[in-house]
TORKESE-980644 format. One record per residue (C-alpha): residue number from 0; residue in one letter; x, y, z. Coordinates in Angstrom, 3 decimals. Layout:
// TORKESE-980644
+-----+---+----------+----------+----------+
!   k ! r !        u !        v !        w !
+-----+---+----------+----------+----------+
! NUM ! a !        X !        Y !        Z !
...
+-----+---+----------+----------+----------+
***
This chain:
// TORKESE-980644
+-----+---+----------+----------+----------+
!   k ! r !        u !        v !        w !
+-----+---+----------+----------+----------+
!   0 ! x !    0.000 !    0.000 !    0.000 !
!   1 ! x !    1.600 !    3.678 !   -0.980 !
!   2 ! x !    1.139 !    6.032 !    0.977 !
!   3 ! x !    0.892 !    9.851 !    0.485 !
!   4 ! x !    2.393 !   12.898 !    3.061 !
!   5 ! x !   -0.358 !   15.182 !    3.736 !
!   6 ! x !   -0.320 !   18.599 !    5.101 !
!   7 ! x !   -2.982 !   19.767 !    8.100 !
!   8 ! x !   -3.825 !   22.523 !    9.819 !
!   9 ! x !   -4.935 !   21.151 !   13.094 !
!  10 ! x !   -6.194 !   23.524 !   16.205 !
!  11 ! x !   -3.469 !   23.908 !   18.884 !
!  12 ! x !   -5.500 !   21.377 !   21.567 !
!  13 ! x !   -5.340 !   18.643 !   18.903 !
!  14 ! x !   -1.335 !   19.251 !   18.352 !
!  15 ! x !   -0.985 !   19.326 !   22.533 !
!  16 ! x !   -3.474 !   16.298 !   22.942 !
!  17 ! x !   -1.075 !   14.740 !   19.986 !
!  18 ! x !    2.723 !   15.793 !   21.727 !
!  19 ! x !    1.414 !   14.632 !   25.393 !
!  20 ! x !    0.227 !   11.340 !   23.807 !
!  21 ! x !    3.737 !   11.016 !   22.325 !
!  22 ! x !    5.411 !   11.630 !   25.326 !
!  23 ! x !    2.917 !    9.215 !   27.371 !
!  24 ! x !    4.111 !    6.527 !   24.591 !
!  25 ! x !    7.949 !    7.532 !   25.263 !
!  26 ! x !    7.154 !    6.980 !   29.172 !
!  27 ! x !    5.304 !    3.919 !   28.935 !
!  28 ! x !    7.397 !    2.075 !   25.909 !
!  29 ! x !   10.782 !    2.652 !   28.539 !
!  30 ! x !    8.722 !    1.112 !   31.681 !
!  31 ! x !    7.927 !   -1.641 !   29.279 !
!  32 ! x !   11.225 !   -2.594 !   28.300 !
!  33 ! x !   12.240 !   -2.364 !   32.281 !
!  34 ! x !    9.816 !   -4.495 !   32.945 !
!  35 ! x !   11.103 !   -6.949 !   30.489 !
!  36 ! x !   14.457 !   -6.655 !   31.565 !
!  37 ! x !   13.276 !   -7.197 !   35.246 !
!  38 ! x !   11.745 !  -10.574 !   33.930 !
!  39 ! x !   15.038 !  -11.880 !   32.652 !
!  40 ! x !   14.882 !  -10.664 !   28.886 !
!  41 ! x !   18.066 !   -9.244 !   27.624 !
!  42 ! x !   18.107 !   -5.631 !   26.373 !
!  43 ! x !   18.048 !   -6.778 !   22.364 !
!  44 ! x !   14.697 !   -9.094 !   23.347 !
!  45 ! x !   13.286 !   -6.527 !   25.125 !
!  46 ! x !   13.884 !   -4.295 !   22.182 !
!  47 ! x !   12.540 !   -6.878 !   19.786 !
!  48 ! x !    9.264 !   -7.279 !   21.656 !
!  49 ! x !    8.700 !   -4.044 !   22.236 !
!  50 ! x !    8.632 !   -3.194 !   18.222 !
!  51 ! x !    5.883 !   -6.375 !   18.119 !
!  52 ! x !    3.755 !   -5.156 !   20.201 !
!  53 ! x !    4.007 !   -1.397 !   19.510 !
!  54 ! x !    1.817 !   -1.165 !   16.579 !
!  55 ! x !   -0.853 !   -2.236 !   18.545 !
!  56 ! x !   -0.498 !   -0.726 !   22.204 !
!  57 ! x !    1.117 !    2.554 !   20.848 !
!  58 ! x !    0.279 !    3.419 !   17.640 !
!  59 ! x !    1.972 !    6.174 !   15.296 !
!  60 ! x !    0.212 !    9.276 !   14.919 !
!  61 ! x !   -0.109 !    8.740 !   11.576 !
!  62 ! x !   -2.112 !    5.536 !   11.983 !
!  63 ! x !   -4.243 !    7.708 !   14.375 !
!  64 ! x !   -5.058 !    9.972 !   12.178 !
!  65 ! x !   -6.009 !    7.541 !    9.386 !
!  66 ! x !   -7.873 !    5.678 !   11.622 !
!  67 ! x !   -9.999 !    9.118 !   12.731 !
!  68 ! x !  -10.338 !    9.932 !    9.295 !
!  69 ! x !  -11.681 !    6.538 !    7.989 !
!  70 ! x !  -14.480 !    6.755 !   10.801 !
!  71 ! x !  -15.155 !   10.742 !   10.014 !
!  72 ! x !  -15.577 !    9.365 !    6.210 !
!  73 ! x !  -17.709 !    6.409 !    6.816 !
!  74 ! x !  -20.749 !    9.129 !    8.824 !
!  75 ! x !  -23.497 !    9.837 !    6.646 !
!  76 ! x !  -22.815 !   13.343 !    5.558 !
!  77 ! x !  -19.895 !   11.930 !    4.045 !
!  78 ! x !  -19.854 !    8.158 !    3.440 !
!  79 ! x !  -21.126 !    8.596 !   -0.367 !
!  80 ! x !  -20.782 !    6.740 !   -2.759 !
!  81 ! x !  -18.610 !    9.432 !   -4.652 !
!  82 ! x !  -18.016 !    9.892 !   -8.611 !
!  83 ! x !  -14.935 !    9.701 !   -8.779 !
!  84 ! x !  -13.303 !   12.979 !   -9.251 !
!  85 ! x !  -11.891 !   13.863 !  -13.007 !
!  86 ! x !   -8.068 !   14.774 !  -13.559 !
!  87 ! x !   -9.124 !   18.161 !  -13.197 !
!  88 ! x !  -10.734 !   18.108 !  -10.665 !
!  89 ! x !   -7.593 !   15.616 !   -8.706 !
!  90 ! x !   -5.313 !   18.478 !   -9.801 !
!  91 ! x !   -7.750 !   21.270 !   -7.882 !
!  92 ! x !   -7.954 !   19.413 !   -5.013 !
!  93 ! x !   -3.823 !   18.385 !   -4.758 !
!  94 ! x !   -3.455 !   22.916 !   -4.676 !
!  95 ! x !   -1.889 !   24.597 !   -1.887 !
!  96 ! x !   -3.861 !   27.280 !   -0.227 !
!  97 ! x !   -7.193 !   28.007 !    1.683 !
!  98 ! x !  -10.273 !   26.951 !    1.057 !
!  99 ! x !  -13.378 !   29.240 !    1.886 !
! 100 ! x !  -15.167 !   27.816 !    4.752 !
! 101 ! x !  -15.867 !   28.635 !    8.223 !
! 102 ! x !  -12.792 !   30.310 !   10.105 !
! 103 ! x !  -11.612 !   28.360 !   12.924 !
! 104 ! x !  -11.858 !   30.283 !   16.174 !
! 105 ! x !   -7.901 !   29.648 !   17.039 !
! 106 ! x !   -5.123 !   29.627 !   14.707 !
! 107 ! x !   -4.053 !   26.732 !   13.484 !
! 108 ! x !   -0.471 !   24.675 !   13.351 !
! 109 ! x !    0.646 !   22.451 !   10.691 !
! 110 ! x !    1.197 !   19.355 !   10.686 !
! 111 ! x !    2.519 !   16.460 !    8.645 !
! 112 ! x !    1.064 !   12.774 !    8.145 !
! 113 ! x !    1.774 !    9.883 !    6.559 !
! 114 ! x !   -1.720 !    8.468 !    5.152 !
! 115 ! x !   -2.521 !    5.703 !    2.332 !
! 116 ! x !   -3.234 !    7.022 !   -0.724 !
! 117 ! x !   -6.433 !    5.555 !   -1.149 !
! 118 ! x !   -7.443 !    7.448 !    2.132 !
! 119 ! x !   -6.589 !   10.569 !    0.846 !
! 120 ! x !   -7.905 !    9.868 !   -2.609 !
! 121 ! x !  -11.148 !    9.156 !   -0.217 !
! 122 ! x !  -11.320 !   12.224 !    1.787 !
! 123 ! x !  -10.131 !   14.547 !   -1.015 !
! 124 ! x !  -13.504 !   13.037 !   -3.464 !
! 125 ! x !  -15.707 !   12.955 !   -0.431 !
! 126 ! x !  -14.390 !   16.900 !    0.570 !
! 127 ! x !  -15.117 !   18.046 !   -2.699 !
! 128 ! x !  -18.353 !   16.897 !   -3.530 !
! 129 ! x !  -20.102 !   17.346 !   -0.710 !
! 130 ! x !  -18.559 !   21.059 !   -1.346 !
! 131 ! x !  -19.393 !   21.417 !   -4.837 !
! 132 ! x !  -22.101 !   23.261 !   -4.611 !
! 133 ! x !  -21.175 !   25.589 !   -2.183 !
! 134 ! x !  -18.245 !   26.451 !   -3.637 !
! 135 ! x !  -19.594 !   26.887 !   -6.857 !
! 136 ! x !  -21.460 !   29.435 !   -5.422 !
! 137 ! x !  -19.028 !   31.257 !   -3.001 !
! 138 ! x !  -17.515 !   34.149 !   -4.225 !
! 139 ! x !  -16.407 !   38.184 !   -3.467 !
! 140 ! x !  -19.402 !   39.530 !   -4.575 !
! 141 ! x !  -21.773 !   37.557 !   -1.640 !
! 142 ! x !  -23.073 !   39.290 !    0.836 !
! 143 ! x !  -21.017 !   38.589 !    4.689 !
! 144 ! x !  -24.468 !   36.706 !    5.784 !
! 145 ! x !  -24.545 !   34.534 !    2.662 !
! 146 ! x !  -20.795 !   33.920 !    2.867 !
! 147 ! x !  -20.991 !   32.731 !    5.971 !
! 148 ! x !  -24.031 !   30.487 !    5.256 !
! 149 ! x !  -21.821 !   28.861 !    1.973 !
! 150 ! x !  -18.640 !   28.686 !    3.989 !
! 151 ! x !  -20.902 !   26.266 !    6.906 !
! 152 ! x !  -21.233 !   23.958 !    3.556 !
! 153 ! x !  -17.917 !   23.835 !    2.738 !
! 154 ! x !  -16.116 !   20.900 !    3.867 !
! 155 ! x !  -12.298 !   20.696 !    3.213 !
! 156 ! x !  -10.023 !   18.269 !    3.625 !
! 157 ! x !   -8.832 !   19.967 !    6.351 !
! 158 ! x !  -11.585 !   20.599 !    8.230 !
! 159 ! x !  -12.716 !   17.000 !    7.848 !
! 160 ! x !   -9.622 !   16.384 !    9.383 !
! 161 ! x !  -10.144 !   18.261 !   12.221 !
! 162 ! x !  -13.621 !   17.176 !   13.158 !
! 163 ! x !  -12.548 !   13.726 !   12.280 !
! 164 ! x !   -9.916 !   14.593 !   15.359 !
! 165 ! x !  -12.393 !   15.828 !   17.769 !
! 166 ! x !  -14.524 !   13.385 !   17.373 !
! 167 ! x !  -12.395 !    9.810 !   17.356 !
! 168 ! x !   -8.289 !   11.140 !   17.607 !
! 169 ! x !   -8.452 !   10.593 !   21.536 !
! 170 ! x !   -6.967 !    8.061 !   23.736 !
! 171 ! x !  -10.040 !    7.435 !   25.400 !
! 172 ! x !  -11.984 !    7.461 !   22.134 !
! 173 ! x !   -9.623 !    4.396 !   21.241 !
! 174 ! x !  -10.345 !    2.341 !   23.978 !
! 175 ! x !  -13.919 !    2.418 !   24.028 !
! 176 ! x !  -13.794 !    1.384 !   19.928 !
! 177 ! x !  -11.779 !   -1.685 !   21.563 !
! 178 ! x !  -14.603 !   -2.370 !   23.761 !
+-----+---+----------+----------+----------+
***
């Protein structure tokens, strides 16, 4: 499976809620190989089981993210099915830049992720049509209240990102899926 580097803008909370999970993992990965090492297992072992089991217990980011992001795609606002999008259409979507849409109340920070490129091929069809018509209407010449009523339509990949985030990129939003 290829996979494609993406660029977010996520909200500050999501980028703190990401850095103290990575430090949690750092924390809890080093107890785990102690532990190991208390039962006997030499520091190489210990090394080797801890990359077995990692995947699992402490997942990248990255896999968080896709896994967010598959759920936030599979909700019925979104889930399709999609046409696919044309080559023109691919090429729109792949631009840097900011699409109209709702300003986020903070600023955001950027971040970069790993994702399959099916995924993004995924979020990028389902972002755009359930945009087209709202974009296809934005424009400067709108009125601030009609603007504002477009932009609410407007779903782009980043923002999809971001509610996908909010709404399944937590620890405890993990373990209950495992329930």
């Amino acid at each position: 499976m290829t996979s494609v580097q993406i660029t977010v803008s996520i909200t500050p909370q999501q980028a703190g809620r990401f850095n103290l999970r990575k430090k949690r993992h750092k924390i809890e990965q080093a107890e785990y190989l102690k532990e190991l090492e208390r039962e006997g297992i030499g520091p190489r072992a210990a090394r080797v089981q801890l990359a077995l089991v990692r995947p699992d217990t402490w997942p990248p980011l990255d896999a968080v993210v896709a896994s967010a992001v598959r759920r936030r795609l599979a909700e019925p606002d979104l889930a399709g099915p999609w046409e696919p999008l044309t080559t023109e259409e691919e090429c729109e979507m792949k631009l840097s830049g900011r699409w109209p849409g709702p300003a986020p109340e903070v600023r955001l920070v950027e971040r970069n992720y790993l994702l399959p490129s099916e995924l993004v091929k995924e979020l990028r069809t389902a972002s755009w049509r359930v945009s087209a018509a709202a974009l296809s209407q934005y424009g400067p010449n709108l009125g601030t209240a009609e603007r504002r009523r477009l932009a609410e339509l407007i779903h782009s990949p980043g923002r999809i990102i971001r509610q996908a985030l909010d709404r399944y990129g937590r620890p405890e939003q993990e373990e209950s899926e495992d329930e």
